[in-house]
C-alpha positions as CSV (number, residue, x, y, z in Angstrom):
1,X,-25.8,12.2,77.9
2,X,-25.5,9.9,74.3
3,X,-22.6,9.5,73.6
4,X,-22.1,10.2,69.4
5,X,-19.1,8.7,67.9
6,X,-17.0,10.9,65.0
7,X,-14.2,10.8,62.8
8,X,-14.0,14.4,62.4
9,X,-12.0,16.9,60.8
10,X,-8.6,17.8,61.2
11,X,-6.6,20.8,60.5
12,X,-2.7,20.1,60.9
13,X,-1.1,23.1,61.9
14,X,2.7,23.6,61.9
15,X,3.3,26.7,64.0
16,X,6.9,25.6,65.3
17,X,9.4,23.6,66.4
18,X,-2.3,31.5,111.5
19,X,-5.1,30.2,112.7
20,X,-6.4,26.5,112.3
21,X,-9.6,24.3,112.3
22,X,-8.9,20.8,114.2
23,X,-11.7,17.8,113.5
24,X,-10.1,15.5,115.6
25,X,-11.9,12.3,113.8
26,X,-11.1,13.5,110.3
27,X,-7.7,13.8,111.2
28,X,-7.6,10.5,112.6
29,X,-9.2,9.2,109.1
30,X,-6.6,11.0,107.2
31,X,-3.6,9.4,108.9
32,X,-5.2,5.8,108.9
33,X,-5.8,6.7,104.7
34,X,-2.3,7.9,104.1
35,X,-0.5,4.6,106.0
36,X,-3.0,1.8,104.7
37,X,-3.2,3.1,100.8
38,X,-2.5,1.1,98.1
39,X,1.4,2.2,97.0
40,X,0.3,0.6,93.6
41,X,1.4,2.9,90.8
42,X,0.3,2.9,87.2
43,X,1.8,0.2,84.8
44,X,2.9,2.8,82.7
45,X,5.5,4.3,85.1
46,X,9.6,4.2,83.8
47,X,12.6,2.9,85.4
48,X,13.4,5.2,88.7
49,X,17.0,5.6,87.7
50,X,15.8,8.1,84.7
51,X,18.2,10.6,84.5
52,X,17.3,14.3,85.3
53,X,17.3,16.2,82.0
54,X,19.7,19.0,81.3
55,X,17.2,22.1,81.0
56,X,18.1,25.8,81.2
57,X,14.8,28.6,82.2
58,X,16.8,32.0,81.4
59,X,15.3,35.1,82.5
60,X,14.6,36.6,79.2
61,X,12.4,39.3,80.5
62,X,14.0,42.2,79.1
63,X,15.0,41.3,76.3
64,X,11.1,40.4,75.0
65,X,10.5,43.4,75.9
66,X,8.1,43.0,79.0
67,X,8.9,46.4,81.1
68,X,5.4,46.5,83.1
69,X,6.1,47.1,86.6
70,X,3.6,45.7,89.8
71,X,2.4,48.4,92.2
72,X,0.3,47.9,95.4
73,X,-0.1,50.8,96.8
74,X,1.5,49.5,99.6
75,X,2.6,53.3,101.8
76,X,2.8,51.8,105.3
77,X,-0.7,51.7,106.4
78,X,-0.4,47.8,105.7
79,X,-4.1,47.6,103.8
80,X,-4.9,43.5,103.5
81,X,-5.0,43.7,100.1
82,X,-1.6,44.6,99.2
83,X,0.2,41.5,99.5
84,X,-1.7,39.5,97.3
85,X,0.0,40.8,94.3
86,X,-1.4,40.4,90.5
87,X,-1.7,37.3,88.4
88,X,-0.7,37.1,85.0
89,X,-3.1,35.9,82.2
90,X,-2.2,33.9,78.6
91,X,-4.6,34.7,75.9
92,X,-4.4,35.2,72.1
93,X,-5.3,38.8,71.5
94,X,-5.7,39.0,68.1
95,X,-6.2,35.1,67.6
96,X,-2.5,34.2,65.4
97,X,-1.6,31.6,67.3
98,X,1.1,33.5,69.3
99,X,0.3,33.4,72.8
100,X,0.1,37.2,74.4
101,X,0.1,37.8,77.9
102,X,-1.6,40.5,80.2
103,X,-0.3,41.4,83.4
104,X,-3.2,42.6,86.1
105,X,-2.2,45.7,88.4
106,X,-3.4,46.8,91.7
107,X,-2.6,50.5,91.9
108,X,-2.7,53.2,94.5
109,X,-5.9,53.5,97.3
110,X,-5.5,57.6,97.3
111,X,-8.4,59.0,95.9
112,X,-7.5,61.2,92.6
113,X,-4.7,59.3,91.4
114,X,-3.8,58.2,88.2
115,X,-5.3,55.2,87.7
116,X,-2.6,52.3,87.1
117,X,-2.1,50.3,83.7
118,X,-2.2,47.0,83.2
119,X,0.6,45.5,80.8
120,X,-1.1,43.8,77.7
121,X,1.9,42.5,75.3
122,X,1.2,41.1,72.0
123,X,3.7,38.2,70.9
124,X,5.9,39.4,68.1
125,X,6.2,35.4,67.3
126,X,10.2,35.7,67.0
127,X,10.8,35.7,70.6
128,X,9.4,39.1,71.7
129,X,6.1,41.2,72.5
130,X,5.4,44.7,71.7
131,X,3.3,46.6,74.4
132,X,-0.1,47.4,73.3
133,X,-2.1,48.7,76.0
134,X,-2.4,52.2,75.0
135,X,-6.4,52.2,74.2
136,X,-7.2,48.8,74.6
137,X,-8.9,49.1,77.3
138,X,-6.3,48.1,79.8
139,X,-4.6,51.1,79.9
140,X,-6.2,52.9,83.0
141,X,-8.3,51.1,85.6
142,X,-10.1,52.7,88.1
143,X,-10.0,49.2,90.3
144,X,-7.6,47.4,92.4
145,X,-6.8,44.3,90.0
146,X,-5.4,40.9,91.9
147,X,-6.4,38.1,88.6
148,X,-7.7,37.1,85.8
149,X,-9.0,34.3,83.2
150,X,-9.8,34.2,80.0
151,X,-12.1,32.3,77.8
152,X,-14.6,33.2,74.8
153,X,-18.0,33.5,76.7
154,X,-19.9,34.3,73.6
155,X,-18.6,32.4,71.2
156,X,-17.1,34.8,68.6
157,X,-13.7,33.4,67.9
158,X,-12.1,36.2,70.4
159,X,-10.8,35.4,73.8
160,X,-12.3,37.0,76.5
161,X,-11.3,38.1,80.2
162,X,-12.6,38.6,83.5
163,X,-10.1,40.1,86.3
164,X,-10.7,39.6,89.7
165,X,-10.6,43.2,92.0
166,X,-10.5,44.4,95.8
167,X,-14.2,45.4,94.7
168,X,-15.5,41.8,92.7
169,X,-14.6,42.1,89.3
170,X,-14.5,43.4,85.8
171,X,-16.0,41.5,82.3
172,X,-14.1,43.1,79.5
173,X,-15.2,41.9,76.0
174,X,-12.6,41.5,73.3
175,X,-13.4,43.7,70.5
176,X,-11.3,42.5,68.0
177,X,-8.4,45.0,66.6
178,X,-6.5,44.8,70.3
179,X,-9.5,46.3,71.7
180,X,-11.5,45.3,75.1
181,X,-14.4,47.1,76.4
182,X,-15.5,46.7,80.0
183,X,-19.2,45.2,80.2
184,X,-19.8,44.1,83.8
185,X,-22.9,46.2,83.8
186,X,-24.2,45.5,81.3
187,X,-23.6,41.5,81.4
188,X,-25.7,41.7,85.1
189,X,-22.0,40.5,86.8
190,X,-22.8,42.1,89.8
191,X,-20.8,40.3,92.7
192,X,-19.6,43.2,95.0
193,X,-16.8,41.5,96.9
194,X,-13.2,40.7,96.9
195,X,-12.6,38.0,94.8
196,X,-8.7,36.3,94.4
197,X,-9.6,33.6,91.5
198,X,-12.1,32.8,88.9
199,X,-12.6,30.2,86.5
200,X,-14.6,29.8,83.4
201,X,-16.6,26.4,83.0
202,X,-19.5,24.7,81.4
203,X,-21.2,23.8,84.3
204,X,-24.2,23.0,82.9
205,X,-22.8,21.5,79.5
206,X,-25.0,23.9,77.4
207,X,-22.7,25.0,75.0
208,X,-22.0,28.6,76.9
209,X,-19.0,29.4,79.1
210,X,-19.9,30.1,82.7
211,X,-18.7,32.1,85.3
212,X,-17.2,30.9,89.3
213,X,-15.9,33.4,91.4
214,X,-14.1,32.8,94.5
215,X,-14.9,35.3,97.0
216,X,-12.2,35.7,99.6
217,X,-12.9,37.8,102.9
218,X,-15.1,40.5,104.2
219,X,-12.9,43.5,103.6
220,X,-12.6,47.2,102.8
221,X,-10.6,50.0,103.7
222,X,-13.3,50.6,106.7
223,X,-13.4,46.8,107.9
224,X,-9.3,46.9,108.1
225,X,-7.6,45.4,111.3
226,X,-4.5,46.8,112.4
227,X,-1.8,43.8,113.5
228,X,1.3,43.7,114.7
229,X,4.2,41.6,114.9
230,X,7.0,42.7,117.9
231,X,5.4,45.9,117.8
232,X,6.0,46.1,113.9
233,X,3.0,46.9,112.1
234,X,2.3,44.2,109.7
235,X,-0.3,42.5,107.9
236,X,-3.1,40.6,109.4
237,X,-3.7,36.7,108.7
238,X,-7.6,35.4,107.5
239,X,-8.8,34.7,110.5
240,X,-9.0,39.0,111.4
241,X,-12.2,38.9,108.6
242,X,-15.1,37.1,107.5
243,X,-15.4,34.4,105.0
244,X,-17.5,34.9,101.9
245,X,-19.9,32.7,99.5
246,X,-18.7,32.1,95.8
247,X,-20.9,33.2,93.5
248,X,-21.8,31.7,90.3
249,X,-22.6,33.3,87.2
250,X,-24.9,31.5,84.4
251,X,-24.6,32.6,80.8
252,X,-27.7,32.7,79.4
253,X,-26.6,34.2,76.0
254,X,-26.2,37.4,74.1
255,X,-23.7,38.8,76.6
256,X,-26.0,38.8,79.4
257,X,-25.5,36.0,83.2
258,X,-27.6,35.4,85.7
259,X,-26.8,35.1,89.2
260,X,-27.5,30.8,90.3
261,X,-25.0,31.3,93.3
262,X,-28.2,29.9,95.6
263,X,-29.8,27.7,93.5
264,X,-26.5,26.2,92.8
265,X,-26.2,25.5,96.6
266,X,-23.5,27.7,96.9
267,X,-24.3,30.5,99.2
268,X,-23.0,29.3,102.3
269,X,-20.5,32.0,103.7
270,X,-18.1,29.2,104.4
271,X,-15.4,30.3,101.9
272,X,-12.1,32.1,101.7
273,X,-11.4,31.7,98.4
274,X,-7.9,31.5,96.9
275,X,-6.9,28.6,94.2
276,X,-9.9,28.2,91.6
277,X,-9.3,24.3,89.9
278,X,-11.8,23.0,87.3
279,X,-12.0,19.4,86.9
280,X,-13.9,16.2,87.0
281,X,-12.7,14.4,90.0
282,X,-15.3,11.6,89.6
283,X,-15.1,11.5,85.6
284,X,-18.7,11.3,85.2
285,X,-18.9,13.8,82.7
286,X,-19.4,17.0,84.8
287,X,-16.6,19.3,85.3
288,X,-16.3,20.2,89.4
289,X,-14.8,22.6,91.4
290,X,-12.1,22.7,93.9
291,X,-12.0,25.7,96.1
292,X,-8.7,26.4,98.0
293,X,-9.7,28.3,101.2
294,X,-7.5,30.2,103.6
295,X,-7.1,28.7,107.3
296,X,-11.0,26.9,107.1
297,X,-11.4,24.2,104.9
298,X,-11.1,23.5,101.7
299,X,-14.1,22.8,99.4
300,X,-14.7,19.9,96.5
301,X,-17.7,20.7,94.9
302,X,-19.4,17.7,92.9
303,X,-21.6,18.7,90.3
304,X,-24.8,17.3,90.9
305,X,-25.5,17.7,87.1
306,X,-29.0,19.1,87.8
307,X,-27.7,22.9,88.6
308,X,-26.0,22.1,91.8
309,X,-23.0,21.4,93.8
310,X,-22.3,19.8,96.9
311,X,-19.3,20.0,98.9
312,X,-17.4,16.8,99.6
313,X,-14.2,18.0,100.5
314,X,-14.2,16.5,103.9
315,X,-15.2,12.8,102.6
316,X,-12.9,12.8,99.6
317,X,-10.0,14.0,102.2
318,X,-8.7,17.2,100.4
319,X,-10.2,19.6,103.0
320,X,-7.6,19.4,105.5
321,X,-4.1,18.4,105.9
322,X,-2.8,14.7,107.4
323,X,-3.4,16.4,110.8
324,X,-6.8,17.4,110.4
325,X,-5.7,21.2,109.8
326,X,-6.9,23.8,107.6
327,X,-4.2,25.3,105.3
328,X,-3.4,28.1,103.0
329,X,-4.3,26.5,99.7
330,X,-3.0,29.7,98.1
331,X,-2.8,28.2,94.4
332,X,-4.1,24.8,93.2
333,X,-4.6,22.7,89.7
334,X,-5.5,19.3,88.7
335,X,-3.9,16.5,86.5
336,X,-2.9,13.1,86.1
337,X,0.7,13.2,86.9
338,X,1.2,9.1,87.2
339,X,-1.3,8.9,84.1
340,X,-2.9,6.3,86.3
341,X,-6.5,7.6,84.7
342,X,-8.0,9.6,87.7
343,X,-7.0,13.5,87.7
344,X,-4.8,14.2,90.9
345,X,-4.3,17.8,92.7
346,X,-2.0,19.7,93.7
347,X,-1.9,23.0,96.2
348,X,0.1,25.5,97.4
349,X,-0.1,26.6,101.0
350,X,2.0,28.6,103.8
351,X,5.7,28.2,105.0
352,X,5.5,25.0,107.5
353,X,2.6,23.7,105.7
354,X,4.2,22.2,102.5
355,X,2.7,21.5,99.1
356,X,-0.1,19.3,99.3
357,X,-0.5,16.7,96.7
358,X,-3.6,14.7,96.5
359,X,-3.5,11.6,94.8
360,X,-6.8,10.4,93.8
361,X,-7.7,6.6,94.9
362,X,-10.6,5.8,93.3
363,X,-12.6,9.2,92.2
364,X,-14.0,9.3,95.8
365,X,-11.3,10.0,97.8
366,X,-7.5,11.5,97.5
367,X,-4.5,10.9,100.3
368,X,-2.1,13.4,100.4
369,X,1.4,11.9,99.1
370,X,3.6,15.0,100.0
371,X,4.7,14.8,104.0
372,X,6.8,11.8,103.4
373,X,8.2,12.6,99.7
374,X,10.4,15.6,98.4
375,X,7.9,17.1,97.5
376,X,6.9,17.8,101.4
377,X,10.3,18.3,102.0
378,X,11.3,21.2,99.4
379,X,8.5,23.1,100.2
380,X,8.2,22.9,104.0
381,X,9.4,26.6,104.3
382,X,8.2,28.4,101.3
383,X,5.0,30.4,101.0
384,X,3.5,28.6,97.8
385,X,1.2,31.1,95.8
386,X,1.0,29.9,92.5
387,X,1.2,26.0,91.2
388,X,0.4,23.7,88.0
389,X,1.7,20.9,86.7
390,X,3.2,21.0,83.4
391,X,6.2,18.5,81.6
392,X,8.4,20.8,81.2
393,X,11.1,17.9,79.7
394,X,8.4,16.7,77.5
395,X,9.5,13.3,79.1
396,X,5.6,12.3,78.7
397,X,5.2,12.7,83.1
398,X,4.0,15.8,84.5
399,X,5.8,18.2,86.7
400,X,5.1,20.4,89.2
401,X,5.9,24.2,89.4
402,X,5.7,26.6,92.3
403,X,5.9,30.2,92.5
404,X,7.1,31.7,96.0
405,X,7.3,34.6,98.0
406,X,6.3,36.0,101.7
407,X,3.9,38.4,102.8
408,X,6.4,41.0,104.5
409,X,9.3,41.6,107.0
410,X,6.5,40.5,110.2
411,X,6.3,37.0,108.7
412,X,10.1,36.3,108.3
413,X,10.5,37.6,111.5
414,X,9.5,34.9,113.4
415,X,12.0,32.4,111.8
416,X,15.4,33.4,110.2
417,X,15.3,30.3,107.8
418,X,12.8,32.2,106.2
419,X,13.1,34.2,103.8
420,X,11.2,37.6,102.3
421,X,12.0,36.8,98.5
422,X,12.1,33.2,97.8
423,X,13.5,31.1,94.9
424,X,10.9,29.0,92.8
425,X,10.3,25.8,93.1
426,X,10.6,22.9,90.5
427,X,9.9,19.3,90.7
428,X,11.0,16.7,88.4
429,X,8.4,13.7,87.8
430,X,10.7,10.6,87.9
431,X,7.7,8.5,86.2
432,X,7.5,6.2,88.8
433,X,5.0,8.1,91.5
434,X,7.5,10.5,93.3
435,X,9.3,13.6,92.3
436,X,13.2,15.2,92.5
437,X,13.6,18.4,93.5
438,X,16.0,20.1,90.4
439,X,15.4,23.9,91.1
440,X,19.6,24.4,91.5
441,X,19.9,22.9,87.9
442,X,18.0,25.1,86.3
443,X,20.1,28.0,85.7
444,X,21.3,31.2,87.6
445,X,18.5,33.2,86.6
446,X,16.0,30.8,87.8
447,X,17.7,30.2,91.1
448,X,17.6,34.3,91.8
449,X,14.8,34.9,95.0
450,X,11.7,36.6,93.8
451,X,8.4,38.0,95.6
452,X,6.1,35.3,93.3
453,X,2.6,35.2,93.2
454,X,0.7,34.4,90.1
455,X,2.3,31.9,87.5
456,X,1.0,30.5,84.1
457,X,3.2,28.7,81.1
458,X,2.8,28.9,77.9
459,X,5.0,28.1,74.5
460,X,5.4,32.1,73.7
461,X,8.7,31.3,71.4
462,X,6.7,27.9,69.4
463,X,9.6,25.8,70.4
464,X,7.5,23.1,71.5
465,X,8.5,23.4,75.1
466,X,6.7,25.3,77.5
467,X,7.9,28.4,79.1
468,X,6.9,30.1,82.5
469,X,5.7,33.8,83.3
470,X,5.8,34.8,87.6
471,X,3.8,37.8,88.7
472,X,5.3,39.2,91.2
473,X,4.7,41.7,94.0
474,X,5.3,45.4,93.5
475,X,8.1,44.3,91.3
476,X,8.8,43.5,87.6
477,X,7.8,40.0,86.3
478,X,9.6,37.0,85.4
479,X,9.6,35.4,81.8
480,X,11.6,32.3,81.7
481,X,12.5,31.2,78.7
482,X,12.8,26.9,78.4
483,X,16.1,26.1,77.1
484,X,16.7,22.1,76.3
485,X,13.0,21.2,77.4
486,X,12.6,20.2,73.6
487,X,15.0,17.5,73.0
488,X,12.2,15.6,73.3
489,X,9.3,15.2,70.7
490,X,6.0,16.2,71.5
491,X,2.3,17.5,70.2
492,X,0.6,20.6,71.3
493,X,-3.2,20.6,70.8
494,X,-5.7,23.5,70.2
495,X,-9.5,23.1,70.2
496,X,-12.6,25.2,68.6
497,X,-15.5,23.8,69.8
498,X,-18.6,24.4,68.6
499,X,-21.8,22.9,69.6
500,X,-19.6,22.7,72.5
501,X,-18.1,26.2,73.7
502,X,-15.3,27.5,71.3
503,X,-12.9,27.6,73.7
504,X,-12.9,23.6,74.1
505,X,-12.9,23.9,78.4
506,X,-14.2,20.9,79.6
507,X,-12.7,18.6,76.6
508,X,-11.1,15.7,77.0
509,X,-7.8,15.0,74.9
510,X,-6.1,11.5,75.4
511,X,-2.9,10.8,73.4
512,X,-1.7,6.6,72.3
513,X,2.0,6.6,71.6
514,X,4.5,3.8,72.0
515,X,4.9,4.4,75.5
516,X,1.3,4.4,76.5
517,X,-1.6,6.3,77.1
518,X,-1.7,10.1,78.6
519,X,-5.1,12.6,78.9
520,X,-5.2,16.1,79.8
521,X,-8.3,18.3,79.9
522,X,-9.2,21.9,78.7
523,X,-9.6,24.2,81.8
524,X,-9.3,27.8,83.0
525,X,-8.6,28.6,86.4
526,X,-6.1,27.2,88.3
527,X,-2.5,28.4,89.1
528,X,-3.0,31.5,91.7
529,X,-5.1,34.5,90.3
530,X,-3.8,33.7,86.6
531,X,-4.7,31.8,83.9
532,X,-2.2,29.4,81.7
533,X,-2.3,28.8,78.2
534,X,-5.6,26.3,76.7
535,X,-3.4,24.6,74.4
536,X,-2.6,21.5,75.4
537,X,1.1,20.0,75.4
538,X,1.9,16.2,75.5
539,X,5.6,15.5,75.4
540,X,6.2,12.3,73.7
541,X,9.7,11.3,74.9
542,X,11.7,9.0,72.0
543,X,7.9,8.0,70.3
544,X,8.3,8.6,66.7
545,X,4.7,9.8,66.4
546,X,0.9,10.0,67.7
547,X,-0.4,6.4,67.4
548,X,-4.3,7.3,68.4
549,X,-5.5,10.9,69.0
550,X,-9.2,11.3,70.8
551,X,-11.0,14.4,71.6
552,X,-13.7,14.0,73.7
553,X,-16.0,17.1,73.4
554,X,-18.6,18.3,76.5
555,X,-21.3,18.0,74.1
556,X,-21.0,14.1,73.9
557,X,-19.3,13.9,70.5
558,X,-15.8,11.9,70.4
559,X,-13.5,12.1,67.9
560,X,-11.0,9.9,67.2
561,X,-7.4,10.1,64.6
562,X,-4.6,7.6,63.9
563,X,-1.0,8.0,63.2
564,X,-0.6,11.9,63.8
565,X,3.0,13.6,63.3
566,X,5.7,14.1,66.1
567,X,6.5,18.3,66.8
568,X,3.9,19.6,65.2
569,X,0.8,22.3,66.8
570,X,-2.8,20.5,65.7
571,X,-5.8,22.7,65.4
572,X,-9.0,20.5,66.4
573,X,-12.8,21.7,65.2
574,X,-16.0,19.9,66.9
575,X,-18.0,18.5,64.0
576,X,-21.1,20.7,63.5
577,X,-23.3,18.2,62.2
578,X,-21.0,15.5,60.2
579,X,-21.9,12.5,60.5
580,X,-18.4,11.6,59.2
581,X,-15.5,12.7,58.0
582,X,-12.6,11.6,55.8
């Protein structure tokens, strides 16, 4: 594609301050990869000796008025879906600025029931949200809801959602006036199976958000498999079902997708689809996929850039773990957390699996960094469902949160180190390659055991630091509130693209300050079945201001601006036909 060089326009902003799968060679290949790569580390790493900022996340929960409540369904019969939980999704509703949130429910299997509510809370901007699902759309479902991501699929300044279901999914259009209206039919979404996470993407780079959905396991209330664990009914693992193809949804315009799962080359029932990540691995311009899969291995799909994808999970070494073994890759997302230029991942998997953490080489392949760092070791016995990076200090390095939680009393019971509810998980990015585990220093609240599952951050309170929401399982959320995370300066950026799709995924943002350089891209996805805020943060540590901001749009135009301010929102439109700007 041609690349088209603009100085566009700018609108500053101020908004405010267990089964396994062994491959004996490629395990072999892994362990050679982790001992003989290069430990070389980007040049703009800081001193190890930084000192571990003094940050606060207080439960704030009730007091912003969140009072939705999870429910399952769970009665005793132990139905595979019910410990799986419901994400949480970040989306402007009414398009202020002020991040809302929607929390998905599951509900109750017995026919006749009242269909559960989701919880859609608009932000209040001073700190608080006011429930607002009565007649939006949200208020009854007649489907067992697990996730959700958002994005504006037709381009009308609204964002947009899609939440995953025991049954496939639902498309609900955003109305305008805190009104969604449910138009799977009549978009042709058809995909009839359980599905964890989705993502939106522009696969194609045409200007219009497309849709990936990643199909778990064959399973419905007449496939269930009873299991047991010392003759206590429990929960069965993946390996009882089926695996699944993803499907791919193409928009095509005026509402309406088509189905290019096969064409795309990615009907192969290989799949058991958990973490959705959206990025470009290879940085050739097309965004890719990485598909966390339960106990088989876990797929990287390269976009061809002709309509396809190919799998090269295996060669590029995220499939498996050291040992050649297929995980639980639960939740997963992408970034550059040594800004060493290549986008890194990282995944959440099963209690004595760890957090994996793929560092990428060289855009071909990753090694997995965690087994012999802190990061291996603070998560060797939690069960990691959601995950993201996000700097948190605004120290200008990228962290790495996890949200945690078993799947019931059959689990624990075969190790009492473990533990039903389980604290979350935070890990400081000492700038230098490795990472500090500091959850105990976060405050009481933070340190209290949870049932997590899906996670997202956002900046609900426009503080400038960004704040975390848990999902948890047939219980109430978690809304942490960062305290202290802004004593350092930073610069939040929002995007409205247009050739390019308005919500910006796929973009490119890279940020020149006095300390160096650090990029981040647009995407949805990620986490575990929830969807995080688009705006991007960049925290700016002591650098006075912005010495060179660059958007680089999907549609091949690049913007560039000099000497933006220090703690400020910026609101970024695509040039529509400029040539130049001021």
């Amino acid at each position: 594609m041609k690349r088209r060089h603009y100085v566009g326009l700018i609108d500053l902003v101020r908004i405010g301050t267990n089964g396994s799968i062994q491959l004996g060679i490629n395990a072999l290949v892994a362990v050679m990869m982790i001992f003989t790569a290069s430990s070389d580390l980007s040049s703009q790493s800081r001193n190890a000796d930084a000192v571990v900022p003094s940050v606060v996340f207080a439960d704030v929960t009730e007091q912003s008025g969140i009072t939705f409540v999870h429910e399952n369904g769970a009665v005793g019969d132990k139905w595979y879906p019910e410990i799986f939980g419901g994400g949480v999704v970040v989306l402007d509703v009414d398009s202020d600025g002020w991040s809302d949130l929607l929390f998905i429910n599951s509900g109750d299997w017995s026919p006749g029931d009242v269909a559960s509510s989701h919880g859609l809370y608009r932000n209040n901007g001073d700190g608080s949200f006011i429930d607002i699902v009565s007649g939006s759309g949200f208020d009854t479902s007649a489907f067992y809801g697990l996730g959700g991501t958002v994005a504006d699929y037709d381009n009308d300044g609204r964002d947009d959602v899609f939440v995953t279901t025991a049954d496939g999914g639902r498309l609900f259009h955003n109305e305008g006036n805190n009104r969604f209206v449910d138009v799977t039919e009549s978009s042709g979404i058809t995909n009839p199976h359980f599905a964890v996470s989705a993502a939106w993407l522009d696969y194609d780079l045409d200007g219009l958000v497309d849709l990936f959905i990643g199909n778990y396991v064959a399973w419905s209330p007449e496939l269930e498999v009873p299991c047991s664990e010392q003759g206590v009914r429990g929960y069965c693992g993946p390996d009882a079902y089926a695996p699944l193809p993803p499907a791919l949804y193409r928009n095509v315009g005026n509402g309406r997708f088509e189905d290019v799962t096969a064409p795309a080359g990615l009907d192969a029932p290989t799949d058991k689809a958990m973490g959705v990540v959206v990025f470009d691995y290879n940085q050739d311009g097309w965004p890719d996929l990485f598909v966390g899969s339960d106990r088989v291995p876990a797929k990287l799909y390269r976009n061809t850039g002709n309509g396809g994808f190919v799998d090269q999970g295996l060669q590029a070494g995220v499939a498996l773990s050291e040992l050649g073994i297929a995980r639980g890759n639960m939740g997963a997302d992408a970034a550059d957390y040594d800004r060493s230029g290549k986008p890194d991942l990282v995944v959440g998997n099963f209690s004595y699996e760890m957090l994996g953490l793929y560092h990428n080489e060289d855009g071909r392949t990753f090694v997995d960094r965690a087994p012999r760092s802190e990061v291996g070791r603070s998560s060797y016995l939690s069960t990691t469902w959601a995950v993201f990076f996000l700097d948190y200090d605004l120290d200008g390095f990228l962290d790495i949160f996890a949200a945690n939680g078993a799947n019931d009393e059959s689990q624990v019971m075969r190790d009492s180190r473990l533990q039903i509810t389980q604290v979350p998980l935070l890990l400081w990015n000492r700038g230098n390659g490795t990472f500090a585990n500091v959850t105990t220093g976060l405050g009481e609240s933070f340190n209290q055991p949870i049932m997590g599952r899906g996670a997202a951050y956002t900046d609900f309170d426009g503080d400038g630091d960004l704040d975390i929401v848990v999902a948890t399982l047939a219980g109430r959320p978690r809304l942490f509130r960062n305290d202290g995370g802004n004593q350092h300066n930073w610069l939040r950026v929002r995007l409205s693209g247009s050739p390019s799709n308005r919500s910006g995924l796929g973009a490119v943002v890279r940020v020149t300050s006095e300390s160096g350089v650090q990029w981040q891209t647009v995407h949805s996805g990620s986490s575990y079945a929830s969807q995080s805020e688009l705006t991007l943060t960049f925290g700016l540590a002591t650098d006075a201001q912005v010495l060179r901001l660059e958007v680089d749009w999907p549609s091949g135009v690049l913007q560039t601006f000099e000497d933006v301010g220090r703690n400020q929102v910026v609101v970024i439109h695509e040039v529509e036909g400029l040539a130049s700007g001021p």
